[in-house]
Backbone as a chain_set.jsonl record, in Angstrom:
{"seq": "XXXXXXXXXXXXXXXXXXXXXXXXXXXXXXXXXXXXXXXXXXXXXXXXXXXXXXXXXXXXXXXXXXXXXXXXXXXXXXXXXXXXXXXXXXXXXXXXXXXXXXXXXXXXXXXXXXXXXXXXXXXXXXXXXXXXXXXXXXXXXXXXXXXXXXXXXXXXXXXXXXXXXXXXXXXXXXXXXXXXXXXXXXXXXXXXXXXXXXXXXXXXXXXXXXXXXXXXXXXXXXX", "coords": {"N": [[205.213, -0.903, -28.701], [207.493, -0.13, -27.668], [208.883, 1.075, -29.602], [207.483, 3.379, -29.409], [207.761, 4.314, -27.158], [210.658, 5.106, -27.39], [210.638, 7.166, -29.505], [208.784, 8.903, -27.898], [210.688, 9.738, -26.203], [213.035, 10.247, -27.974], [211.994, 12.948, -28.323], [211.469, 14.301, -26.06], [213.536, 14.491, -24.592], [215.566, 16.622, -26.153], [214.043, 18.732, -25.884], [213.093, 18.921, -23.347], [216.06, 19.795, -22.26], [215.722, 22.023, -24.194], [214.102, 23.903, -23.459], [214.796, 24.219, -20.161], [217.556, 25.649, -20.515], [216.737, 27.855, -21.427], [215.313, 28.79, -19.213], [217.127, 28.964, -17.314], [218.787, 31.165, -18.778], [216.711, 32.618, -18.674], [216.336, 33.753, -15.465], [219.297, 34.05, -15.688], [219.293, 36.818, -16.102], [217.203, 38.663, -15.117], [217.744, 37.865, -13.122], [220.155, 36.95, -9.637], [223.743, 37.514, -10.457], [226.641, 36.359, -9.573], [230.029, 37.771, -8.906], [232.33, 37.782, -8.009], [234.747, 37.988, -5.285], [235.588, 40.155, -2.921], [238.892, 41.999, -3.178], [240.091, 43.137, -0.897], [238.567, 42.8, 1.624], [237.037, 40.502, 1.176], [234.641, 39.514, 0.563], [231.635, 38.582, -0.897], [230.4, 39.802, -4.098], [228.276, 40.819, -5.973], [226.088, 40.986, -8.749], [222.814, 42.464, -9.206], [218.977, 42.424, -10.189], [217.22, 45.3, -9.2], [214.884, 47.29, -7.637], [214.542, 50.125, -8.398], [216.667, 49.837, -11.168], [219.342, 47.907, -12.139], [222.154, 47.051, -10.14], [224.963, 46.644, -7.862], [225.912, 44.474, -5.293], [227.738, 44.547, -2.123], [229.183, 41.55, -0.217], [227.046, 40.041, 1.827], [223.19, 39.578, 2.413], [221.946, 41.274, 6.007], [221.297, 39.33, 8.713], [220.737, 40.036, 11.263], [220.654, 43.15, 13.752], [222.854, 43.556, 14.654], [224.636, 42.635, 12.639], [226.891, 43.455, 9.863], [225.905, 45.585, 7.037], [224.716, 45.201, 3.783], [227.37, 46.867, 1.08], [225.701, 49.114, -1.545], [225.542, 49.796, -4.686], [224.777, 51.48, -7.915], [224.418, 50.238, -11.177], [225.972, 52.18, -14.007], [225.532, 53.843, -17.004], [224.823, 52.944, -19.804], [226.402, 50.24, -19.051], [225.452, 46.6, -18.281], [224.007, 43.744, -16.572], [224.712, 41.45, -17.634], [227.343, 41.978, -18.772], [228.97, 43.118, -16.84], [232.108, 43.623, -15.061], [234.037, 42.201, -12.738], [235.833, 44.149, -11.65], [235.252, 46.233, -12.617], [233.175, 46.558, -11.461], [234.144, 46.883, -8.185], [234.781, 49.955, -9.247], [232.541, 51.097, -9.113], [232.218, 51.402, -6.431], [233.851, 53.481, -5.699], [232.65, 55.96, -4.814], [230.537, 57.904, -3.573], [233.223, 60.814, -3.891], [235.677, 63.395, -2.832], [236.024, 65.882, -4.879], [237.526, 68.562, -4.818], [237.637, 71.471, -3.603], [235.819, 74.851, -3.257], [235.361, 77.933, -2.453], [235.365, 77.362, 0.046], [234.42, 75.479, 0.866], [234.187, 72.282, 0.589], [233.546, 70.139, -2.349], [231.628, 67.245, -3.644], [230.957, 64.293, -5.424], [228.843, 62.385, -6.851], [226.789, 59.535, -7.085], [223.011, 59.412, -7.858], [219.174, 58.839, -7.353], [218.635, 60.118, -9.161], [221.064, 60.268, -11.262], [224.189, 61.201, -11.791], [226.02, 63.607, -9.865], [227.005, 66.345, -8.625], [227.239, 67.718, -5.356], [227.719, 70.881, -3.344], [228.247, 72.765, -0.733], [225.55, 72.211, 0.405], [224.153, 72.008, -2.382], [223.068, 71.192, -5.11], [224.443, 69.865, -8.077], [223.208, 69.168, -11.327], [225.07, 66.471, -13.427], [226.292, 66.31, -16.65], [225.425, 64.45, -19.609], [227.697, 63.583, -20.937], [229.746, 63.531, -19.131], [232.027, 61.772, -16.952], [231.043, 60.482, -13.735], [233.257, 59.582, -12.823], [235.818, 60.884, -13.439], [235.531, 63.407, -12.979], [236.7, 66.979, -12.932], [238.271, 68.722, -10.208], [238.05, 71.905, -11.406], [236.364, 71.629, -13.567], [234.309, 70.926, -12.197], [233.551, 73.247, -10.325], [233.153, 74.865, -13.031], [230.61, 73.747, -13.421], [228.721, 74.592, -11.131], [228.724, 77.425, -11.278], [227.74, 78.258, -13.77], [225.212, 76.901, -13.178], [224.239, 78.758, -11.294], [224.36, 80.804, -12.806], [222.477, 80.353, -14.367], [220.381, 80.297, -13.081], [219.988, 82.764, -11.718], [219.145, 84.308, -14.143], [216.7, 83.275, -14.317], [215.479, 84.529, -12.497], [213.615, 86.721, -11.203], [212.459, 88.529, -8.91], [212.85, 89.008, -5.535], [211.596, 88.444, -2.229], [211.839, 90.172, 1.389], [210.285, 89.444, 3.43], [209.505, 87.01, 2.784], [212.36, 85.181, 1.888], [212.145, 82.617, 0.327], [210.089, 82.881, -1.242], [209.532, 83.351, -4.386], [209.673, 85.481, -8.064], [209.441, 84.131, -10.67], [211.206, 83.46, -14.198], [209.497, 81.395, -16.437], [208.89, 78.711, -18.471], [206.76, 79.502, -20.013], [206.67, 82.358, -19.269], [206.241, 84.48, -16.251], [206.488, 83.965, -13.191], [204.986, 82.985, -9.937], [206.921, 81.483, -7.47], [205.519, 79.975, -4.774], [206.141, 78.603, -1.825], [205.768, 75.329, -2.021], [204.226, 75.713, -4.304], [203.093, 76.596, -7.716], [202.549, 80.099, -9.121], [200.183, 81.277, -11.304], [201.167, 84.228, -12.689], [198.396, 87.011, -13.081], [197.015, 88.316, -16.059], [197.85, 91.884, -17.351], [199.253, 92.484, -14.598], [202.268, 93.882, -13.473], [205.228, 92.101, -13.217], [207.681, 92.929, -11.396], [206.615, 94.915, -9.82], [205.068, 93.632, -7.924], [203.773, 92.672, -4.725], [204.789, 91.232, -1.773], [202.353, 90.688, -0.763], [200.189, 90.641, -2.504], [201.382, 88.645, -3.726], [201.522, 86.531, -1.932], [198.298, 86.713, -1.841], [197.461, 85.589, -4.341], [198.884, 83.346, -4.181], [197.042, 81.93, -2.541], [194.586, 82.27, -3.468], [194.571, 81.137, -5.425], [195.132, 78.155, -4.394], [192.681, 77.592, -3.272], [190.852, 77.723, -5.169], [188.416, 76.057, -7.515], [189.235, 73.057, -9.498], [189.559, 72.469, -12.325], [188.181, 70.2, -14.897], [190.934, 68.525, -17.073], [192.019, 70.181, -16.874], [195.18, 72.141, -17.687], [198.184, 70.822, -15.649], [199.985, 73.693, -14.193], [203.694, 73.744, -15.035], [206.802, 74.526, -13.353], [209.809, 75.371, -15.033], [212.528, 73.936, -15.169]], "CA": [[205.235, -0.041, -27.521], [209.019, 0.285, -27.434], [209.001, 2.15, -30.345], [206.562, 4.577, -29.494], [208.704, 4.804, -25.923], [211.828, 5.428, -27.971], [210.039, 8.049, -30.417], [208.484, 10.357, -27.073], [212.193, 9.914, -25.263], [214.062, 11.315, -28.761], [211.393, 14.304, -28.828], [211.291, 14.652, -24.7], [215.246, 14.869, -24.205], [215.697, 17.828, -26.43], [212.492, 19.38, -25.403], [213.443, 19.46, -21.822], [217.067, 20.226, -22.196], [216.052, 23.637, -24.562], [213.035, 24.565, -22.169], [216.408, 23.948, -19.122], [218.232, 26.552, -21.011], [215.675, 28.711, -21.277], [214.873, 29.49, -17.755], [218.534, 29.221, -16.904], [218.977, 32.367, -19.42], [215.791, 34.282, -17.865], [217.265, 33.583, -14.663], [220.416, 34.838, -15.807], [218.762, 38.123, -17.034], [216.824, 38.677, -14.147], [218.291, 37.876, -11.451], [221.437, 37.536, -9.323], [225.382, 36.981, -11.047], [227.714, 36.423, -8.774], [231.187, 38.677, -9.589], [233.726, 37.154, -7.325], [235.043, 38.426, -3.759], [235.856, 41.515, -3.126], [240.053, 41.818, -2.721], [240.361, 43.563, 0.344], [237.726, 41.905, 2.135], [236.626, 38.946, 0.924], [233.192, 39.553, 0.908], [230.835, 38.626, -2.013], [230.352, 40.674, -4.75], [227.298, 40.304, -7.016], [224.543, 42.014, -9.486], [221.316, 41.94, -9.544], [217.997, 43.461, -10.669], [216.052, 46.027, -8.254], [213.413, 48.156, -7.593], [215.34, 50.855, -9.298], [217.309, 49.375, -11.918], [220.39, 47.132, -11.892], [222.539, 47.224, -9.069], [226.357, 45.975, -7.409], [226.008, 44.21, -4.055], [229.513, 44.2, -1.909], [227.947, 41.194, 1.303], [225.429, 39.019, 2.283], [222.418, 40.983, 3.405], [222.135, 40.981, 7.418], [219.946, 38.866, 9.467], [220.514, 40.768, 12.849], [220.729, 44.482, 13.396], [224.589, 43.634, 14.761], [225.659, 42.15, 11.721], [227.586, 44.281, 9.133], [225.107, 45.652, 6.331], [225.802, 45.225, 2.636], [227.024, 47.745, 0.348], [225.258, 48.777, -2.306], [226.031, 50.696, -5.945], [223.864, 51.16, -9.152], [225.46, 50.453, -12.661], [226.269, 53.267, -14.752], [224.942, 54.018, -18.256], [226.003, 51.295, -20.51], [226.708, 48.835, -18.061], [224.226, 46.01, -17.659], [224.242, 42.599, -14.81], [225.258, 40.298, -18.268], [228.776, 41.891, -18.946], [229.835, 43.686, -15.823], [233.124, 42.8, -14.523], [234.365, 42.61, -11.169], [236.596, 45.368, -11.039], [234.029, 47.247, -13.106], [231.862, 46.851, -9.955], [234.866, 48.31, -7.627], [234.939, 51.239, -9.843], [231.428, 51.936, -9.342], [232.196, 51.792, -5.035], [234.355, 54.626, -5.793], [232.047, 56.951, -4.567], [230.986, 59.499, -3.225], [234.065, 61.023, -3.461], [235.579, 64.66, -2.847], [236.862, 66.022, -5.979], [238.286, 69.668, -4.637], [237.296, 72.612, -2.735], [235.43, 75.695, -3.831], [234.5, 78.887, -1.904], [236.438, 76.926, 1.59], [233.121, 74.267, 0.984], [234.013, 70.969, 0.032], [232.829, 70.056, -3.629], [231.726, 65.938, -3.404], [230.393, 63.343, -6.871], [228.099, 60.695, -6.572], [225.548, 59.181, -8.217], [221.708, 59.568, -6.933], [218.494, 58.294, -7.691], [218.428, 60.589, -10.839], [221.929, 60.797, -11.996], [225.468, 61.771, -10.825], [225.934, 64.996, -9.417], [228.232, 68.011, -7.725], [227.329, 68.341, -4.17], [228.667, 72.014, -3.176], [227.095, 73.879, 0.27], [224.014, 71.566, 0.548], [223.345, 72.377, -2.901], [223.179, 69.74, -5.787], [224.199, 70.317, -9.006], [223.964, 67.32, -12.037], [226.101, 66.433, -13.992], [225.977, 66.18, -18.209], [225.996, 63.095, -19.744], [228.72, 63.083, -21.349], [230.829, 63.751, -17.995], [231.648, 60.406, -16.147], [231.527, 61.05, -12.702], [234.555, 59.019, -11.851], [236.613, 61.391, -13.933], [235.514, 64.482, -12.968], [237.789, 67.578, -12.359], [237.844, 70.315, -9.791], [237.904, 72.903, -12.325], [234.88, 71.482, -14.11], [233.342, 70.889, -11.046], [234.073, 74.872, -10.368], [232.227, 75.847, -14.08], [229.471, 73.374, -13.382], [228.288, 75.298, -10.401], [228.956, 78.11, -11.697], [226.975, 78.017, -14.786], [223.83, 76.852, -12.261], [224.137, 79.743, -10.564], [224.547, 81.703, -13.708], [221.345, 80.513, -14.904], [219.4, 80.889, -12.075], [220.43, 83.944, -11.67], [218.94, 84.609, -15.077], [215.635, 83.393, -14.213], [214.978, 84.907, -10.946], [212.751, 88.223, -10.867], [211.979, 89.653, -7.465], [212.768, 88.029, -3.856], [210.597, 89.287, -0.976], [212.45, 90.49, 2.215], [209.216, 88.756, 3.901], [209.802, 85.317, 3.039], [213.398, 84.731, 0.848], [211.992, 81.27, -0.103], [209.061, 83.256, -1.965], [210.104, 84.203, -5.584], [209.061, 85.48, -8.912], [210.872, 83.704, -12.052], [211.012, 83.473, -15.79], [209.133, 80.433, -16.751], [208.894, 78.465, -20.159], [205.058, 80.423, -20.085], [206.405, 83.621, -18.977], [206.902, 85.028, -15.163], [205.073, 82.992, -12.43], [205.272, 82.905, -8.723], [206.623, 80.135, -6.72], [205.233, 80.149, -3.365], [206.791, 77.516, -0.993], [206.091, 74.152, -3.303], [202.928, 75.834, -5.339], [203.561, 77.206, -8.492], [201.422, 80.359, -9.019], [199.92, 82.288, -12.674], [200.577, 85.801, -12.878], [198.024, 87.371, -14.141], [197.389, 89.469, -17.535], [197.706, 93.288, -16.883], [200.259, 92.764, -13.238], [204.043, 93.949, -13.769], [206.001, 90.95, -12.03], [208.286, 93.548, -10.689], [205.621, 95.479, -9.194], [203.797, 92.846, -7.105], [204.232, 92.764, -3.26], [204.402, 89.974, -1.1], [201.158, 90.196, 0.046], [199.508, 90.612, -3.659], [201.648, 87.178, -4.042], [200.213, 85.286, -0.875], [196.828, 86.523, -2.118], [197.304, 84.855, -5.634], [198.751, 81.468, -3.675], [195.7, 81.631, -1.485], [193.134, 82.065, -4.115], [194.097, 79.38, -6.679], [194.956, 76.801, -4.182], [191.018, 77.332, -3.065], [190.362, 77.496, -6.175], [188.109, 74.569, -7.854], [190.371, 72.56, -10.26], [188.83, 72.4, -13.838], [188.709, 68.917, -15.454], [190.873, 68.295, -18.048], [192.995, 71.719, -17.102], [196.776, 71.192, -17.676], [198.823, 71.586, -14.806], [201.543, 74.698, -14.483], [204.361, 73.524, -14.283], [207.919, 75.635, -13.67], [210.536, 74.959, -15.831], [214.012, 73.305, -14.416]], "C": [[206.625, 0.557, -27.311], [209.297, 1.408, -28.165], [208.464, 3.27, -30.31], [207.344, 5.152, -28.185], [209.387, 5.825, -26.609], [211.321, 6.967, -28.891], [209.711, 9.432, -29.234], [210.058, 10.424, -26.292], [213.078, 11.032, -26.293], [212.82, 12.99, -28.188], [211.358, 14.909, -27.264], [212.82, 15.744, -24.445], [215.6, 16.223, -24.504], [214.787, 18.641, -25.988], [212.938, 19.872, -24.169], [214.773, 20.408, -21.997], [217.103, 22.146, -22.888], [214.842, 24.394, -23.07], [214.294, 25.299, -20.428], [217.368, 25.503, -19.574], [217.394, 27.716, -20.746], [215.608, 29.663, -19.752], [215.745, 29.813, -16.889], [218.911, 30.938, -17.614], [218.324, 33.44, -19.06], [216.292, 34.495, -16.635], [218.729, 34.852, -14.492], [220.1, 36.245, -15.916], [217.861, 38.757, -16.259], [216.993, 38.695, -12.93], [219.842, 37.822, -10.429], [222.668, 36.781, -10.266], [225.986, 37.078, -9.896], [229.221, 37.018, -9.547], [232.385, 38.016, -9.159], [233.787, 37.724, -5.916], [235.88, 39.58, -3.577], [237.615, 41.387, -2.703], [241.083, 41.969, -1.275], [239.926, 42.829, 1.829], [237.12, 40.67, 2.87], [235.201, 38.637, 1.295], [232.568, 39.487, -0.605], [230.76, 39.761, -2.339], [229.041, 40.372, -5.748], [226.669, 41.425, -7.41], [223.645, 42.062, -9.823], [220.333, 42.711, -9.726], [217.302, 44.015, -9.682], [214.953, 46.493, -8.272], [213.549, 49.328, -9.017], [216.569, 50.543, -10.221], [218.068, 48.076, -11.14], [221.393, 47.473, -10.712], [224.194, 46.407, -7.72], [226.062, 45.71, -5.877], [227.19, 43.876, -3.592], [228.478, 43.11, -0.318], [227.035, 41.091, 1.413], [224.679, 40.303, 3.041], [222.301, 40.394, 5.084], [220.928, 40.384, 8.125], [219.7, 39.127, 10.835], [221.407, 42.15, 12.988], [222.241, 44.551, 14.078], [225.754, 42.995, 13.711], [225.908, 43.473, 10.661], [226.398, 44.31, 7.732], [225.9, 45.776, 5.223], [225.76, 46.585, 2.219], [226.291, 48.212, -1.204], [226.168, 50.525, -3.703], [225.294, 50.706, -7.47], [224.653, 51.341, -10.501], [225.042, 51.64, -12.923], [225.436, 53.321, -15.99], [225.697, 52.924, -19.03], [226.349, 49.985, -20.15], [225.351, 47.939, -18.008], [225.163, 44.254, -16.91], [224.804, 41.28, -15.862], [226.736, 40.661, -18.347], [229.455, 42.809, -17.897], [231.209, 43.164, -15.352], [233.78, 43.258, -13.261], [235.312, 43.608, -10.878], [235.939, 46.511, -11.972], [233.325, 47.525, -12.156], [232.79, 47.537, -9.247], [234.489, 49.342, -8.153], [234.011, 51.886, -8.987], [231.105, 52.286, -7.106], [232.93, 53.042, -4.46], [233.67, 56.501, -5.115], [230.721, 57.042, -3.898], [232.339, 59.778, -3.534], [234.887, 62.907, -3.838], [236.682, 65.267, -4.437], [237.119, 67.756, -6.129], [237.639, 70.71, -3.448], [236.719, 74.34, -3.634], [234.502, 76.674, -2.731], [234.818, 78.064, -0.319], [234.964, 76.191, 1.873], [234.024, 73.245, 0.091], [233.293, 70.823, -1.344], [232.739, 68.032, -3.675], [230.792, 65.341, -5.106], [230.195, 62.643, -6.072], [227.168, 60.534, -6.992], [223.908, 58.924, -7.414], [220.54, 58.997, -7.82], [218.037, 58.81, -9.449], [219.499, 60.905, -11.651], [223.301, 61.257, -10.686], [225.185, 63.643, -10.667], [226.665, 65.699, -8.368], [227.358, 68.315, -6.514], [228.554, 69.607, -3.366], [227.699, 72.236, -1.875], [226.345, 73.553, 0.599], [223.226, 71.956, -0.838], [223.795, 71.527, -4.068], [223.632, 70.512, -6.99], [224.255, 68.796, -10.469], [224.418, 67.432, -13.159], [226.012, 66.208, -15.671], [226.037, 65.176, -18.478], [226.772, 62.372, -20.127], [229.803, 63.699, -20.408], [230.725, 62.43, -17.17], [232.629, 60.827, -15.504], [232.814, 60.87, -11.889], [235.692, 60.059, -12.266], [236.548, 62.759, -14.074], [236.439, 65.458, -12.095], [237.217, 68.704, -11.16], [237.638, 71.212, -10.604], [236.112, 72.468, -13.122], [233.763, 71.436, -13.412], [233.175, 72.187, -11.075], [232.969, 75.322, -11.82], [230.843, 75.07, -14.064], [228.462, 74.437, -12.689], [228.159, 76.394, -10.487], [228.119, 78.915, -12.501], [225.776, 77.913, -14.334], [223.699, 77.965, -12.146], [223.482, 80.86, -11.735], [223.12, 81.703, -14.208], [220.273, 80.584, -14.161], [219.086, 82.08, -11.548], [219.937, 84.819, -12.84], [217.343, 84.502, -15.257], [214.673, 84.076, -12.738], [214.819, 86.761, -11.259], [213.263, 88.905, -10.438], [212.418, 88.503, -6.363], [211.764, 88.851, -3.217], [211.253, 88.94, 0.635], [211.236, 89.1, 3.4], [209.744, 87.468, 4.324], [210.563, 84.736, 1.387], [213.146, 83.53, 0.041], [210.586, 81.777, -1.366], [209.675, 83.872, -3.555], [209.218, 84.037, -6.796], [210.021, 85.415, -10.064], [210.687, 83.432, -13.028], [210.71, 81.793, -16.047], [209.211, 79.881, -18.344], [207.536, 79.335, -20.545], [205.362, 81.767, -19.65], [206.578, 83.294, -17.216], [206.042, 84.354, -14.338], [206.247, 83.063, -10.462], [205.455, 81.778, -7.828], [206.439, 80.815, -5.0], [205.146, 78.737, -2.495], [206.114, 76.485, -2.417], [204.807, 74.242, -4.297], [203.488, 77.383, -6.078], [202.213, 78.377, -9.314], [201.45, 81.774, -10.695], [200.362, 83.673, -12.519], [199.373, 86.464, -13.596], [197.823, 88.353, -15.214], [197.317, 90.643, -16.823], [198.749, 93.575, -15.711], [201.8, 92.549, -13.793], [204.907, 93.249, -12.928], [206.901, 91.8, -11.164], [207.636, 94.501, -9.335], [204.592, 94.813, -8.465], [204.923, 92.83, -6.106], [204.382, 91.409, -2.842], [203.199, 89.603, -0.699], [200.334, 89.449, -1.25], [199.796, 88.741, -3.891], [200.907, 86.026, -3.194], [198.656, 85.623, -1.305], [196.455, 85.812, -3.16], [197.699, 83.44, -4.843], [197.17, 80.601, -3.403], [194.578, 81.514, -2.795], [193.079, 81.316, -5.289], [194.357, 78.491, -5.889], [192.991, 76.837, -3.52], [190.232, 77.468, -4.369], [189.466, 76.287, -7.45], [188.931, 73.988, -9.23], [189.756, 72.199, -11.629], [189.792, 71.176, -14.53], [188.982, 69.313, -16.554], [191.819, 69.384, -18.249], [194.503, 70.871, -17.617], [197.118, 72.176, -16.598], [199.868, 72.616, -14.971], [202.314, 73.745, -13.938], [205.656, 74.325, -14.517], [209.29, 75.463, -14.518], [212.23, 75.064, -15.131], [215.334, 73.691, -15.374]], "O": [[206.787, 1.669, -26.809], [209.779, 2.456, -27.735], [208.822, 4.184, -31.052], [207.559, 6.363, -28.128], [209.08, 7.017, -26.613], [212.056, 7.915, -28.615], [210.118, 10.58, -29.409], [210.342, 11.521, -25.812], [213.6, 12.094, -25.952], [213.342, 13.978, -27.672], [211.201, 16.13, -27.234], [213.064, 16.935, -24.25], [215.902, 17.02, -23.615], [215.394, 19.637, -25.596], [213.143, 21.064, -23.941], [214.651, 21.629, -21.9], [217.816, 23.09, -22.547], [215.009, 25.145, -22.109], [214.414, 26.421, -19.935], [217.729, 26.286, -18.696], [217.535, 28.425, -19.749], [215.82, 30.842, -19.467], [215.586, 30.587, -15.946], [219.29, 31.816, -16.839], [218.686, 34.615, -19.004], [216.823, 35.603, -16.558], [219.034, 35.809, -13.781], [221.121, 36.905, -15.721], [217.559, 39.793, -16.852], [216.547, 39.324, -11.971], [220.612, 38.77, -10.587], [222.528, 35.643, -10.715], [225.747, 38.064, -9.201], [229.456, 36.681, -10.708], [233.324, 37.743, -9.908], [232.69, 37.924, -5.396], [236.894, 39.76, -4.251], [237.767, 40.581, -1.785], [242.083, 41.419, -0.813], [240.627, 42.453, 2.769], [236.871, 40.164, 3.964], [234.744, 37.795, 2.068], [232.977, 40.282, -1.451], [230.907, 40.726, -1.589], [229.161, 39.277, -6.298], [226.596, 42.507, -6.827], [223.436, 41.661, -10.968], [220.583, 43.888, -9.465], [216.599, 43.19, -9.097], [214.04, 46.053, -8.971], [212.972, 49.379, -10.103], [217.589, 51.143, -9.883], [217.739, 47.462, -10.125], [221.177, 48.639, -10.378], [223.908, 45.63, -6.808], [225.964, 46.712, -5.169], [227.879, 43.081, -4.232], [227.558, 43.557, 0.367], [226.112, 41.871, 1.175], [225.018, 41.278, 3.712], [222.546, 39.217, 5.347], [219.794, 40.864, 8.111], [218.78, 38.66, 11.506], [222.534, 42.294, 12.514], [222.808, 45.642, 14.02], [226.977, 42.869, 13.773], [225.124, 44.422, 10.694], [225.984, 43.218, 7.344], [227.069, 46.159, 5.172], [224.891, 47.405, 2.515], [226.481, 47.358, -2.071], [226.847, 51.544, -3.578], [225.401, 49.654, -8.1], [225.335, 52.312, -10.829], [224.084, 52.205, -12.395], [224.418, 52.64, -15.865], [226.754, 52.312, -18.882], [226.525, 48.957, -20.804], [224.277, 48.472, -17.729], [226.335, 43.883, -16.834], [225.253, 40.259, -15.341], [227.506, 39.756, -18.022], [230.57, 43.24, -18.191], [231.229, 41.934, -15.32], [233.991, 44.409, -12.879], [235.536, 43.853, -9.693], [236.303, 47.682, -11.859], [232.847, 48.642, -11.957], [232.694, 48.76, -9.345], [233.64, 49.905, -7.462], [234.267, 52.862, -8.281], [230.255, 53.002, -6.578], [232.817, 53.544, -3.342], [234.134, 57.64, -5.062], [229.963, 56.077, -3.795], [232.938, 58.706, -3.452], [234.665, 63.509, -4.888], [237.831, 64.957, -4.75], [236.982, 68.304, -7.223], [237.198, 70.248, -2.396], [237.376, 74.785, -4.575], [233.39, 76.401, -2.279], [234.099, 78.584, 0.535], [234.415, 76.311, 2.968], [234.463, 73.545, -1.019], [232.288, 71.53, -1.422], [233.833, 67.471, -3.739], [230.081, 66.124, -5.734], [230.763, 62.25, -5.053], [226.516, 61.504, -7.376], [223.833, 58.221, -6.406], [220.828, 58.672, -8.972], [217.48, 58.269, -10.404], [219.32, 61.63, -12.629], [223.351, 61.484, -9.477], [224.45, 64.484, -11.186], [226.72, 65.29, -7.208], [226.646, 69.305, -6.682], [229.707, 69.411, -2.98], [226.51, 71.928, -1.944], [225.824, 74.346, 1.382], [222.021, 72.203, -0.797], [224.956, 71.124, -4.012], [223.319, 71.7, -7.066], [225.022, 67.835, -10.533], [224.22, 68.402, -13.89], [225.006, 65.499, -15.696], [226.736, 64.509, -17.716], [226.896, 61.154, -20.0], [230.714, 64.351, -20.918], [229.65, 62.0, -16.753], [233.783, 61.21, -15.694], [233.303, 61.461, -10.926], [236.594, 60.151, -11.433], [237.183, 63.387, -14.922], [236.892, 65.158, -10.99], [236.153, 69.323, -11.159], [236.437, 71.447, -10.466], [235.044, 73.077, -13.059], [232.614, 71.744, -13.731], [232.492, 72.497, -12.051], [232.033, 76.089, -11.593], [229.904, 75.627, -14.634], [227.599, 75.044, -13.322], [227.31, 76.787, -9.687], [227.757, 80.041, -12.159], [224.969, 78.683, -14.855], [222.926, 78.465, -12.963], [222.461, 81.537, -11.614], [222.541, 82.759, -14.462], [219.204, 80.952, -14.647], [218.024, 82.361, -10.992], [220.186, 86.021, -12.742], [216.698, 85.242, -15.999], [213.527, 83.972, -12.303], [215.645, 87.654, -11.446], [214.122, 89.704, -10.813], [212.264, 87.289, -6.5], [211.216, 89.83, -3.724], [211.235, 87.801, 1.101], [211.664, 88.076, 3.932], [210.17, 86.976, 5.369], [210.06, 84.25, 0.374], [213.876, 83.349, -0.934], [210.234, 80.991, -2.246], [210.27, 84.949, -3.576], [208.373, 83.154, -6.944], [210.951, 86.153, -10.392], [209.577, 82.899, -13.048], [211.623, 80.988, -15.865], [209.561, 80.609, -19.272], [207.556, 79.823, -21.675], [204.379, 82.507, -19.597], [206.944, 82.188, -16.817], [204.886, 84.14, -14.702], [207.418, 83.134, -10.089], [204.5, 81.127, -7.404], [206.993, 81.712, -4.364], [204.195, 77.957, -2.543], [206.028, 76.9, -3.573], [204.369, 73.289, -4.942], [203.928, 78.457, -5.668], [201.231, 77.926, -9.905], [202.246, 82.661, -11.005], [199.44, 84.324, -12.027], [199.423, 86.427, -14.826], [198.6, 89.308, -15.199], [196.784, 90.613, -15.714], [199.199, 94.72, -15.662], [202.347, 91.572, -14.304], [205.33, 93.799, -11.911], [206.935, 91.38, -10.007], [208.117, 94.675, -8.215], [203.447, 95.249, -8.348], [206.148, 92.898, -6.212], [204.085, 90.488, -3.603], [202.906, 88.465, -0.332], [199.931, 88.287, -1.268], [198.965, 87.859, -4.109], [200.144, 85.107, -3.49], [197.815, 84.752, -1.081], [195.319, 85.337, -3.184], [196.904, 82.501, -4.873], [196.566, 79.575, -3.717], [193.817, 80.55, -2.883], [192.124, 80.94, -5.969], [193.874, 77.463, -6.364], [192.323, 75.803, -3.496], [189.016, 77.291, -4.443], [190.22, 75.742, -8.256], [189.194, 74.885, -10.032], [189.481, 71.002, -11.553], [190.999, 71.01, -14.707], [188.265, 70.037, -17.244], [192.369, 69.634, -19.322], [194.806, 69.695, -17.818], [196.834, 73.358, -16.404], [200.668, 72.446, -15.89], [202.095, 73.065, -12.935], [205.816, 74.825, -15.63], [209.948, 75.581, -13.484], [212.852, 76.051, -14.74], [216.466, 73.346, -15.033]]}, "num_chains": 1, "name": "protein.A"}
């Protein structure tokens, strides 16, 4: 009996101890690291996995609407929650931040649910990927926006005095009408220059009542 003890104890011990590891490592890989304390502070620092990716917490989250809320920051490209390092995480609290003036508007970086990006005027612009936002210049900022413009400016038709938000613009399919957030066919035989506003609200109007054919592909406008 001893021996048969001794025999499940050798094969248990290791057994447990890698299994132990194991879940310690998913754990790790999953869920929160602690970074250290922030210098200024002295408020936790940690990283952990979200909804939307990975993610830098500066502070305990709050358990009453008078306590101080944490901050938050989403790693970068490259970065992941195993080799971050605590003044890697600063970096990434860096921002928002204003990086010049253009046209007597403010020009601001910061990183958003789809990417960093040039806030000018209330108007977004994002950023390449090989531009990291911490190191971006006024001047580049300046030909980013610039360049938007330039190409929007390249796909844009007709406006309509009517309703400025109504336009007709060069699509990957050719010339198409956006009308407030529905994107609408031209069709064969009509000179995009030569359609009215009304002609346009009558094409909105009669494909969104239009019955939706299974199996169609949707238009969509090209960004």
């Amino acid at each position: 009996m001893e021996e048969w003890t001794d025999m499940i104890r050798k094969f248990y011990n290791p057994f447990h101890k890698e299994v132990q590891n194991t879940i310690e490592t998913a754990d790790k890989a999953t869920g929160e690291r602690d970074l250290g304390v922030h210098p200024e502070n002295g408020k936790k620092i940690s990283v952990r996995i979200g909804r939307y990716g990975p993610f830098v917490q500066i502070g305990e989250s709050a358990d009453s609407e008078n306590e101080e809320k944490p901050l938050y920051a989403s790693l970068r490209a490259g970065q992941s929650i195993e080799t971050i390092s605590l003044n890697e995480a600063l970096e990434l609290f860096k921002l928002p931040k204003k990086v010049g003036v253009f046209e007597d508007k403010e020009m601001t970086v910061a990183i958003g649910k789809f990417g960093p990006y040039v806030r000018h005027n209330s108007a977004f612009y994002s950023l390449p990927k090989d531009i990291d936002p911490l190191d971006l210049t006024e001047e580049r900022a300046i030909e980013l926006i610039i360049d938007k413009r330039k190409r929007d400016a390249e796909r844009l038709i007709k406006t309509f005095e009517e309703n400025p938000d109504v336009k007709i613009l060069n699509g990957r399919w050719g010339p198409y009408i956006e009308f407030a957030k529905q994107n609408v066919k031209i069709p064969k035989g009509k000179e995009p220059l030569e359609l009215t506003y009304e002609e346009c609200k009558a094409l909105a109007d009669a494909e969104a009542k239009a019955p939706k054919k299974a199996g169609a592909k949707r238009f969509v406008k090209k960004k």
